[in-house]
Steps between C-alpha positions, in 0.01 A plus 500: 500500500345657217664397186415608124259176358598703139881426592455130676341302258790557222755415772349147613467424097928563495520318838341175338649547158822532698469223755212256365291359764454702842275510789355803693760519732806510246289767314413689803842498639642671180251744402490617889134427561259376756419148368094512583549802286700300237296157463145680438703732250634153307141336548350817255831469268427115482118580459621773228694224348853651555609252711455140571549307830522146559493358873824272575476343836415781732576788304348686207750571226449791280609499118517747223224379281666614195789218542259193569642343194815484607 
């Protein structure tokens, strides 16, 4: 499942501007990829500072970091 990094990491920032607060699997399930593949990808956006998550119960959440004000 090799998918363009160049074309994914624009496409999760729309996703979370679009739908504010999602975890792996939401993410995974619309961008069509593996979600191993997909969480260490969002751990190096969060570490990049592109992202932010926040653990609620269970789950991490992923957010645009650009709309933490909001």
């Amino acid at each position: 499942m090799a998918k363009d990094c160049g074309t994914l990491m624009p496409k999760i920032i729309e996703l979370l501007k679009e739908n504010l607060g999602q975890t792996i699997k939401e993410l995974a399930k619309q961008l069509k990829v593996n979600r191993s593949f997909l969480a260490g990808y969002l751990k190096a956006l969060e570490e990049q500072g592109y992202v932010k998550s926040k653990r609620i119960g269970p789950a991490k959440v992923y957010f645009n970091k650009k709309v933490e004000g909001r």
